[in-house]
Z-matrix of the N, CA and C atoms (Angstrom, degrees):
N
C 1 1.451
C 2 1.537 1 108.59
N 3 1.308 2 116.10 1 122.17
C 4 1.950 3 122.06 2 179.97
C 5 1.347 4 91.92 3 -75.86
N 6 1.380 5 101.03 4 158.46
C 7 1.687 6 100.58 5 175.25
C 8 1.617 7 115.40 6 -114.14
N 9 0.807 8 112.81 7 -177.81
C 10 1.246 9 118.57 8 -145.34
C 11 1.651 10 97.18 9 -98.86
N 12 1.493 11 137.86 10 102.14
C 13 1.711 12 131.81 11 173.27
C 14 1.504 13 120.06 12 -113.93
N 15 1.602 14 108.84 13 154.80
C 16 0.850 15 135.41 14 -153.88
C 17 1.442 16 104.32 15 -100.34
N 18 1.400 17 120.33 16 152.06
C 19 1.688 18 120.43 17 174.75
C 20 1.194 19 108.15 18 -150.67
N 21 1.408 20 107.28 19 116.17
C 22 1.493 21 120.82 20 170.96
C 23 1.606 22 124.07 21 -88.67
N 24 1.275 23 105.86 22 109.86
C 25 1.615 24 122.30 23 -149.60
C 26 1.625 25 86.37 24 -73.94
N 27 1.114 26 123.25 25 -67.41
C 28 1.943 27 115.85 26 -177.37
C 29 1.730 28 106.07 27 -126.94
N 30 1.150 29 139.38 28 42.82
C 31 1.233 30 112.58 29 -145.34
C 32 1.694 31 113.90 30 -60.09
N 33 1.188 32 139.08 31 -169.32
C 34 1.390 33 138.67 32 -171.52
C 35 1.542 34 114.56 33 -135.21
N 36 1.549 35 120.77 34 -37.66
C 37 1.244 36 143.02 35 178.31
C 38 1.471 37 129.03 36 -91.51
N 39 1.246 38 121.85 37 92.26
C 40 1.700 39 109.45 38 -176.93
C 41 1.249 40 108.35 39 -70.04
N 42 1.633 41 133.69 40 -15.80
C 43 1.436 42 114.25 41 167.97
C 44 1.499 43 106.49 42 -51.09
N 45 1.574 44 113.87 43 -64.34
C 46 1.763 45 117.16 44 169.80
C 47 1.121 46 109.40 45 -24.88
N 48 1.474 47 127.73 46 -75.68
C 49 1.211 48 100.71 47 -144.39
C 50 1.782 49 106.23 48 -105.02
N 51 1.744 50 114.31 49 23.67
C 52 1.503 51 108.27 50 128.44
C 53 1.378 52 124.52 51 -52.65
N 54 1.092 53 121.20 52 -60.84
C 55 1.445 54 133.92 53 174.92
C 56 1.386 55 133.96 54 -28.90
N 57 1.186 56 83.94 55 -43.19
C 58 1.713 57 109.77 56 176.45
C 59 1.572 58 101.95 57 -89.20
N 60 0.707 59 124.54 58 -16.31
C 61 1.781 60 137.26 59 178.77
C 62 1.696 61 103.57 60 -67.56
N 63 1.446 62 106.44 61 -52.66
C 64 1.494 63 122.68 62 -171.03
C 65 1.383 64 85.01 63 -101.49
N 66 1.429 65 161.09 64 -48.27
C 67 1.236 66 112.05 65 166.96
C 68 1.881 67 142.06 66 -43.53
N 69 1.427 68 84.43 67 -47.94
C 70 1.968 69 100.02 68 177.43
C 71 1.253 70 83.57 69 -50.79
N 72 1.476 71 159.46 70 -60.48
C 73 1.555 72 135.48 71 -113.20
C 74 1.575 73 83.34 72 -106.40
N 75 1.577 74 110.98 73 -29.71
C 76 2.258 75 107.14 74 -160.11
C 77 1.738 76 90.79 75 -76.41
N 78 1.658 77 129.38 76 -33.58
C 79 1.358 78 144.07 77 167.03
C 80 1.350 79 103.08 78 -63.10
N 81 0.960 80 147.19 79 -23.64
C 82 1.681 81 134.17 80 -152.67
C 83 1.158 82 113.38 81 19.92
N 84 1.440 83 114.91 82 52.49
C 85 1.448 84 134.91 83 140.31
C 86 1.379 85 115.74 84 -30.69
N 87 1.429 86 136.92 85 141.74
C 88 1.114 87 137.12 86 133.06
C 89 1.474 88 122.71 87 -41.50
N 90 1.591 89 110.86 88 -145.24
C 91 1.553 90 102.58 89 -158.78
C 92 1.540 91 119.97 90 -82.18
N 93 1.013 92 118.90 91 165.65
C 94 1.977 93 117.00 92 -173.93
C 95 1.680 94 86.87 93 -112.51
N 96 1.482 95 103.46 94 134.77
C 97 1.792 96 113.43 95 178.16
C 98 1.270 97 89.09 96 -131.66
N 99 1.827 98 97.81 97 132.29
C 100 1.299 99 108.63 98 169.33
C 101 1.647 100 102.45 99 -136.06
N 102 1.426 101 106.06 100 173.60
C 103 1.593 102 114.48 101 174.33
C 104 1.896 103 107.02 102 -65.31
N 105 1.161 104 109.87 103 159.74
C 106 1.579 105 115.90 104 176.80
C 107 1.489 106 113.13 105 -96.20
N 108 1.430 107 117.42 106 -2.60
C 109 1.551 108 143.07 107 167.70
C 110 1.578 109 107.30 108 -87.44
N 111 0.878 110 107.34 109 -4.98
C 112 1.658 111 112.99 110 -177.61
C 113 1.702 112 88.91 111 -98.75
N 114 1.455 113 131.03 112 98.15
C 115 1.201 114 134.49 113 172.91
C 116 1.567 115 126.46 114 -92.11
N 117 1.289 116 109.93 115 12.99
C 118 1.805 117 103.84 116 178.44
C 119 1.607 118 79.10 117 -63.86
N 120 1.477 119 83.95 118 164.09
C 121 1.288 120 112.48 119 161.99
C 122 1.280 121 125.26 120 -117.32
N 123 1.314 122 127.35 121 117.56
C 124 1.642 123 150.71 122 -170.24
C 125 1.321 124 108.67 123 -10.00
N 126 1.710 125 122.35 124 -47.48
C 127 1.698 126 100.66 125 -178.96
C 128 1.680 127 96.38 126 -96.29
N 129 1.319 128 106.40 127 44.90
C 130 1.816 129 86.84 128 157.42
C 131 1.827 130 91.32 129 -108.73
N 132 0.997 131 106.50 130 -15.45
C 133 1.711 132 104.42 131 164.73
C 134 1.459 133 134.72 132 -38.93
N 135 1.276 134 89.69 133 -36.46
C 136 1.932 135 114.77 134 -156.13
C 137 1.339 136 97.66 135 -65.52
N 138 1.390 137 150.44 136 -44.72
C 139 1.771 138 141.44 137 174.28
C 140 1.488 139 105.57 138 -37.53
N 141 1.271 140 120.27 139 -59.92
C 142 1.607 141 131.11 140 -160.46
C 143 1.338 142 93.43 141 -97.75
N 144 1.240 143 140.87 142 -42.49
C 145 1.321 144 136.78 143 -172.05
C 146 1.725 145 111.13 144 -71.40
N 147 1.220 146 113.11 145 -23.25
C 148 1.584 147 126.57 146 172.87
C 149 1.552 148 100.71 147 55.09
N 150 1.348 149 140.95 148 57.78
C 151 1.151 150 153.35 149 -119.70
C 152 1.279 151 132.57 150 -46.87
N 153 1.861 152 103.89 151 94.29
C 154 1.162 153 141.03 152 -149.56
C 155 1.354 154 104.26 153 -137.87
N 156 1.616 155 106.78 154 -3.03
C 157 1.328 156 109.37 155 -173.59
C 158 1.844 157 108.08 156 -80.02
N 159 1.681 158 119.08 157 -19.99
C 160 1.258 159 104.24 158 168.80
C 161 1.656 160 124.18 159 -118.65
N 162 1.325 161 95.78 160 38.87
C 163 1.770 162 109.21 161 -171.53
C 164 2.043 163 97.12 162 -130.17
N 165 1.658 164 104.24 163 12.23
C 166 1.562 165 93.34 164 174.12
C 167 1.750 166 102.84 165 -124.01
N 168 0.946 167 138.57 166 146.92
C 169 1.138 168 147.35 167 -179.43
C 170 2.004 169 108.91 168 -64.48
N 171 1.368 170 115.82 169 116.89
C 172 1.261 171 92.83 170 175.62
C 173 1.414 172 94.87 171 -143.59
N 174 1.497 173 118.53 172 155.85
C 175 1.304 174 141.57 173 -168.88
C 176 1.428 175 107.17 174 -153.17
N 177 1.962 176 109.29 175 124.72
C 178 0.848 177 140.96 176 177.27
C 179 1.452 178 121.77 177 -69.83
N 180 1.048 179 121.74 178 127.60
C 181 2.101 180 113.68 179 175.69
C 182 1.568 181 101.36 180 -126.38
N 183 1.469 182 76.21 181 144.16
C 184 1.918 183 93.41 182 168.62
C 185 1.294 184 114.41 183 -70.60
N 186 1.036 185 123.75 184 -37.18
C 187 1.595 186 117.65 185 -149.39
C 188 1.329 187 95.53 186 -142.31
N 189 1.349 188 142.36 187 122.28
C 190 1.860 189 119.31 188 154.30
C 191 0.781 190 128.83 189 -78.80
N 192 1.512 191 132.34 190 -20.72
C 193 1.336 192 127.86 191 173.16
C 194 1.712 193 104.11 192 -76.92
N 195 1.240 194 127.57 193 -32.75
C 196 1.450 195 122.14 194 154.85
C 197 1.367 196 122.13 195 -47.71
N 198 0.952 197 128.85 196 -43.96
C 199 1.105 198 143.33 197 -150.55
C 200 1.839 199 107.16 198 -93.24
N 201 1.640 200 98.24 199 -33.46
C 202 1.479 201 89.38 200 172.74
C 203 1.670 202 131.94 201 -98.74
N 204 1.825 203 81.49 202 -17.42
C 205 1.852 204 88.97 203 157.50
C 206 1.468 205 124.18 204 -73.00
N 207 1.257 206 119.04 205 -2.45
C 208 1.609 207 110.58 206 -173.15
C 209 1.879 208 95.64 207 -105.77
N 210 1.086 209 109.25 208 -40.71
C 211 1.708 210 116.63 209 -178.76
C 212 1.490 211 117.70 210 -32.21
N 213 1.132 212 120.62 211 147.49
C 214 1.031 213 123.88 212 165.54
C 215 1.553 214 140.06 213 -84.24
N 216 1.526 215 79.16 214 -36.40
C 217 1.525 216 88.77 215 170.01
C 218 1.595 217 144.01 216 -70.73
N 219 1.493 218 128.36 217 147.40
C 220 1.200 219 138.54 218 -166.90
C 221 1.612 220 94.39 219 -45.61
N 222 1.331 221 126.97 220 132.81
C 223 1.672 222 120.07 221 168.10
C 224 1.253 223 116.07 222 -109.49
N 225 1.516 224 126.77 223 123.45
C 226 1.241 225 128.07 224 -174.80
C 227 1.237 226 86.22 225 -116.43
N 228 1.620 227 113.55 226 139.21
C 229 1.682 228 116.35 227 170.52
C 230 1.570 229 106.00 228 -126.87
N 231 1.199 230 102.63 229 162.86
C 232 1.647 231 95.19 230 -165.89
C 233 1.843 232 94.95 231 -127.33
N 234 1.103 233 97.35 232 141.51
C 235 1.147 234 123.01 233 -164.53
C 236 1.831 235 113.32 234 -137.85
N 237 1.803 236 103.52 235 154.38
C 238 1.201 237 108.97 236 168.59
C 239 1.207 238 103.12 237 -112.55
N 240 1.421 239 143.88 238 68.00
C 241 1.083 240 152.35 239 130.89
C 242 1.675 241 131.26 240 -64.90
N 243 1.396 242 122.38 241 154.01
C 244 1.575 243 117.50 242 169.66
C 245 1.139 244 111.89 243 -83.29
N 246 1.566 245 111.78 244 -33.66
C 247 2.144 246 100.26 245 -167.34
C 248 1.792 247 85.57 246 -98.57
N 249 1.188 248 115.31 247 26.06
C 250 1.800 249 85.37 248 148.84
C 251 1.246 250 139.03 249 -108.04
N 252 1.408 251 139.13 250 -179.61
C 253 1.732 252 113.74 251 -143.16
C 254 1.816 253 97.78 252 -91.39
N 255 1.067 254 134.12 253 142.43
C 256 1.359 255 134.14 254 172.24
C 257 1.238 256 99.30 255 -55.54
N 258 1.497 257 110.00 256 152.85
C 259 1.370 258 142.22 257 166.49
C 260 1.272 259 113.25 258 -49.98
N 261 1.771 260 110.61 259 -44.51
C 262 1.510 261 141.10 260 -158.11
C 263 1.582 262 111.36 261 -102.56
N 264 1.540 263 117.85 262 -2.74
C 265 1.206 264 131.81 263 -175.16
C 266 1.810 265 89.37 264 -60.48
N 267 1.252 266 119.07 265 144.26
C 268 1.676 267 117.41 266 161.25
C 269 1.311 268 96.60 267 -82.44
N 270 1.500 269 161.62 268 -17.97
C 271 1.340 270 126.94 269 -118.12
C 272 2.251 271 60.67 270 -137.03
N 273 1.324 272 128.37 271 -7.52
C 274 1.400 273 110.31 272 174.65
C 275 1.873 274 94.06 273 -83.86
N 276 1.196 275 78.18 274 157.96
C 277 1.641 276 90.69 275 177.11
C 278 1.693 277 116.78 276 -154.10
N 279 1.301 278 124.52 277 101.49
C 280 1.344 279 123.40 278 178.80
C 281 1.510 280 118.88 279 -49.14
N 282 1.272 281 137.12 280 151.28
C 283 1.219 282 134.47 281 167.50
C 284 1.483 283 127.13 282 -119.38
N 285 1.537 284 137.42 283 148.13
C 286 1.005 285 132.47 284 -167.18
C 287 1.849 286 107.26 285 -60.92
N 288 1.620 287 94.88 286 129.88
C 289 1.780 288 99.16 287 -177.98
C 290 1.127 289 116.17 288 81.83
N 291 1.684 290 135.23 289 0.59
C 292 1.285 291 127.90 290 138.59
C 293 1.132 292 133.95 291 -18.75
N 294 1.314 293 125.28 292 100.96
C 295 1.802 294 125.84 293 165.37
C 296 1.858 295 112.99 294 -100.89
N 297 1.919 296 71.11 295 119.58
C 298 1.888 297 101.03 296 -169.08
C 299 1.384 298 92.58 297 -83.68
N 300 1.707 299 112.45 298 137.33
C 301 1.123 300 108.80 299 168.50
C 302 1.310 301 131.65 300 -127.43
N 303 1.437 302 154.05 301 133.59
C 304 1.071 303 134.30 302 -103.80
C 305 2.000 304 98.13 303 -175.34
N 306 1.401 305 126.38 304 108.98
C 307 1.312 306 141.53 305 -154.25
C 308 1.527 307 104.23 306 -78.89
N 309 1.089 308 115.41 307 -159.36
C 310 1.485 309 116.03 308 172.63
C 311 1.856 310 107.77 309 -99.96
N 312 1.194 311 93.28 310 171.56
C 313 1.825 312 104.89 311 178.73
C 314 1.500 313 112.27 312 -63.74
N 315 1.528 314 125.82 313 -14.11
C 316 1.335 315 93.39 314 177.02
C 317 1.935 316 106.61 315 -129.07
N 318 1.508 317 93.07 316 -10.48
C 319 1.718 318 86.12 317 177.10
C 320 1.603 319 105.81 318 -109.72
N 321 1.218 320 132.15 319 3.51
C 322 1.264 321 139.68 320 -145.03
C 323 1.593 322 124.00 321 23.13
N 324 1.586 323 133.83 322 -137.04
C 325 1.256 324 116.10 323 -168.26
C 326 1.958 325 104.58 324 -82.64
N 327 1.177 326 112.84 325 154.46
C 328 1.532 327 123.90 326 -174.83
C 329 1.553 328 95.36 327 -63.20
N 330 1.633 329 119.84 328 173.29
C 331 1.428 330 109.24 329 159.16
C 332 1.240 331 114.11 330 -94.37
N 333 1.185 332 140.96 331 19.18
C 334 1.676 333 157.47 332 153.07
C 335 1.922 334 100.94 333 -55.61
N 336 1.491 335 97.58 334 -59.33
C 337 1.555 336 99.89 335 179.45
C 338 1.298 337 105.36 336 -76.00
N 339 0.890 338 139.74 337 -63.34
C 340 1.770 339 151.69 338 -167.53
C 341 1.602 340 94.22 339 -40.03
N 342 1.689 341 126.85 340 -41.69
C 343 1.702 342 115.85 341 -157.03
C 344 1.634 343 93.27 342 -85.14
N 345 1.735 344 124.97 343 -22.19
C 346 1.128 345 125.48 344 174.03
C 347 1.513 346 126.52 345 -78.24
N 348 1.104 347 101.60 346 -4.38
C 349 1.366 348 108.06 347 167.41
C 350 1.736 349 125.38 348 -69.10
N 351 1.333 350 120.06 349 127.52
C 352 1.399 351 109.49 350 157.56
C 353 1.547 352 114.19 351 -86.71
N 354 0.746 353 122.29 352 71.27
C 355 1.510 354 140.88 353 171.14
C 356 1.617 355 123.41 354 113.36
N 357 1.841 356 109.09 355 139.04
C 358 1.244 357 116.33 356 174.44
C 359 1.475 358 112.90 357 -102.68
N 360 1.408 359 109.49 358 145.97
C 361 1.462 360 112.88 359 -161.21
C 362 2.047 361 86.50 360 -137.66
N 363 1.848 362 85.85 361 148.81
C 364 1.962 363 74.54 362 178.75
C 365 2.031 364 75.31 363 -139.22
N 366 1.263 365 92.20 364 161.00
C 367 1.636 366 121.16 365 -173.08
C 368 1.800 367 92.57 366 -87.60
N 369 1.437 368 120.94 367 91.40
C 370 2.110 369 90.11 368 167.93
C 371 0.800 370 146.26 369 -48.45
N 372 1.142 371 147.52 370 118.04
C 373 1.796 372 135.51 371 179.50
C 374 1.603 373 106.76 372 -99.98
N 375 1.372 374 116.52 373 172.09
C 376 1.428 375 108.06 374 -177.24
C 377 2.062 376 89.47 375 -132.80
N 378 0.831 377 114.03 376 -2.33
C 379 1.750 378 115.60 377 168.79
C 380 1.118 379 112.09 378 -60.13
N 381 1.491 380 107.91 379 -179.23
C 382 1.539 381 123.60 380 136.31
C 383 1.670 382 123.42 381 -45.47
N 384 1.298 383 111.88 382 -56.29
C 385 1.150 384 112.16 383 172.04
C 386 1.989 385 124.00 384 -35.61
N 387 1.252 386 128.39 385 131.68
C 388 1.090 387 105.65 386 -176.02
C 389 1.692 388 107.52 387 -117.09
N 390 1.866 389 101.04 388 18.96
C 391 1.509 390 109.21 389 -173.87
C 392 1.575 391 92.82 390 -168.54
N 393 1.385 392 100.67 391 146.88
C 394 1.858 393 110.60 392 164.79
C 395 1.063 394 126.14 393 -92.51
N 396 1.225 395 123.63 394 -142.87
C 397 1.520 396 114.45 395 -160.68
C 398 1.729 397 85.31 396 -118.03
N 399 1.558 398 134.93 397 158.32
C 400 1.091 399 124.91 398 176.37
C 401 1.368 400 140.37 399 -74.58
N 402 1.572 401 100.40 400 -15.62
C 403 1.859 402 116.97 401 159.92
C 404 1.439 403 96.18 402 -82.45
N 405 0.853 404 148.29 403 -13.30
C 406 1.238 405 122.17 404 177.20
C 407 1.947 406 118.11 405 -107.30
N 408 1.262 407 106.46 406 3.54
C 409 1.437 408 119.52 407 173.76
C 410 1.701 409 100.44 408 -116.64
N 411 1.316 410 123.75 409 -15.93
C 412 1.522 411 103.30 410 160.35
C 413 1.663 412 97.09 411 -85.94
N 414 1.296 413 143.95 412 -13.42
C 415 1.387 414 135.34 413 163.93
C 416 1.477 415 133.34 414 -42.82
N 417 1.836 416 87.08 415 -50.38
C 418 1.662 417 99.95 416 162.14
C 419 1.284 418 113.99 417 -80.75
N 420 1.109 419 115.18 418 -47.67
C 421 1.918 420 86.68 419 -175.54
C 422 1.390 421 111.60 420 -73.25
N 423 0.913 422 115.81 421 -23.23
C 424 1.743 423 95.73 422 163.92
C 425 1.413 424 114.14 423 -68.95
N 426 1.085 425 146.94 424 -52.39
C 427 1.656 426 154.69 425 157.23
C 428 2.050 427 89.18 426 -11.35
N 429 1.457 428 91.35 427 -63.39
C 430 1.580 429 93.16 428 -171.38
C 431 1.480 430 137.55 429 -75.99
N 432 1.576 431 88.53 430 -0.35
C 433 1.578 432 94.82 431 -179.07
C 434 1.753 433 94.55 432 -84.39
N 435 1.880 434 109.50 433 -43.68
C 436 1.341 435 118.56 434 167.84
C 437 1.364 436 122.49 435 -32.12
N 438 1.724 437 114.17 436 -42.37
C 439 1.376 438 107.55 437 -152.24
C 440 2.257 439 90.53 438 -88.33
N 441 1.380 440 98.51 439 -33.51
C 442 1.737 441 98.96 440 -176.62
C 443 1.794 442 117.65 441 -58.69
N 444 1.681 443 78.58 442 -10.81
C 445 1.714 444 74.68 443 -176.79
C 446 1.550 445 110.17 444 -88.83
N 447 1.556 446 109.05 445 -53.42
C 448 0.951 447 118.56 446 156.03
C 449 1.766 448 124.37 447 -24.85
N 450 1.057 449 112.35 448 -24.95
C 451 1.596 450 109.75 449 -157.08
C 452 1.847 451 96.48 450 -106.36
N 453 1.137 452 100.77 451 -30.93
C 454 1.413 453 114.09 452 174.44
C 455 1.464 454 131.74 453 -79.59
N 456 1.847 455 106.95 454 -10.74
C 457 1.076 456 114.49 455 168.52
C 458 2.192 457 109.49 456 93.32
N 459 1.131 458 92.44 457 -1.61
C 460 1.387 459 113.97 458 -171.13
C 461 1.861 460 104.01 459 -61.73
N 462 1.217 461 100.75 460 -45.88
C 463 1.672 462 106.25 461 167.86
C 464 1.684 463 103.23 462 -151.58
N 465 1.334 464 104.57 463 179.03
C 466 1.578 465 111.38 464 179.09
C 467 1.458 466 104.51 465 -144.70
N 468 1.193 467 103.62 466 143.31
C 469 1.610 468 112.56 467 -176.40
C 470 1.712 469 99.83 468 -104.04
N 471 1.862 470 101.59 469 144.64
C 472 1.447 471 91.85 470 168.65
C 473 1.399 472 95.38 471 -179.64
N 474 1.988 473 108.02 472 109.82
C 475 1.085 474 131.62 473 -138.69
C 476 1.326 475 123.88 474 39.06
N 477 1.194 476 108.80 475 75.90
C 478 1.337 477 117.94 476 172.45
C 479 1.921 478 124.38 477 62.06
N 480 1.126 479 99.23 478 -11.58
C 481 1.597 480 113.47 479 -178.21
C 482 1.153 481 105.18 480 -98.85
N 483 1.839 482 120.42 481 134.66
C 484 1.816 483 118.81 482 171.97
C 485 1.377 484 93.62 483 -80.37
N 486 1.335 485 104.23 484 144.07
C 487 1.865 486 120.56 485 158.01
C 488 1.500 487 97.79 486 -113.22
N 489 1.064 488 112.30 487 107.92
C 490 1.328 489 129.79 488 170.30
C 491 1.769 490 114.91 489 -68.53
């Protein structure tokens, strides 16, 4: 089974994308892709990352729009849009080795990334808010890639350990 990775199109926040560091590792996500313009350096991670920052796989890109035309992988981008497909839709279905992709905190993904996508997916909210914060929407879709597998019989959890 490929696992399921994440791509951070510009992120802006190293608290975020600590966060997202210790999500991929609590998900056993595959790899975390970030820009090479994104210059924290790895142990400014370690508060939010709870130190997870050198037990998750991460890989740097030059370019994202390079980077997502050459890829192979299925691209799901997540968005706060209305006509994109819910998270919660039954008839969406994640696939093994999916790379979720996911914009910065205040413009989210560009429309450069969004036209490279094979599909837009938006998280619902029922607030004011009409979007979350981006560690906490790569949280849910990983939660949800967990729960489709789960539901499909793909693995089983029991105490906290997958039995594959």
């Amino acid at each position: 089974m490929r696992r399921t990775n994440i791509f951070l199109e510009n992120p802006l926040d190293p608290t975020n994308v600590g966060c997202i560091i210790r999500d991929v590792y609590a998900f056993d996500a595959g790899t975390l892709y970030y820009p090479k313009s994104f210059k924290t350096k790895i142990s400014k991670f370690h508060g939010c990352a709870c130190g997870t920052e050198n037990k998750v796989r991460i890989q740097k890109f030059d370019d994202a729009t390079d980077f997502l035309k050459k890829t192979n992988f299925r691209k799901i981008g997540f968005v706060a849009q209305t006509n994109a497909t819910l998270i919660t839709d039954p008839d969406f279905k994640f696939k093994d080795g999916d790379l979720l992709i996911f914009g910065n905190e205040k413009t989210g993904l560009t429309n450069e990334a969004k036209q490279l996508c094979d599909e837009l997916v938006t998280i619902p909210t029922l607030g004011y808010m009409a979007c979350l914060n981006v560690a906490h929407s790569v949280a849910i879709s990983l939660y949800e890639v967990l729960r489709q597998k789960i539901e499909i019989g793909a693995i089983t959890i029991k105490k906290n350990k997958v039995i594959e």
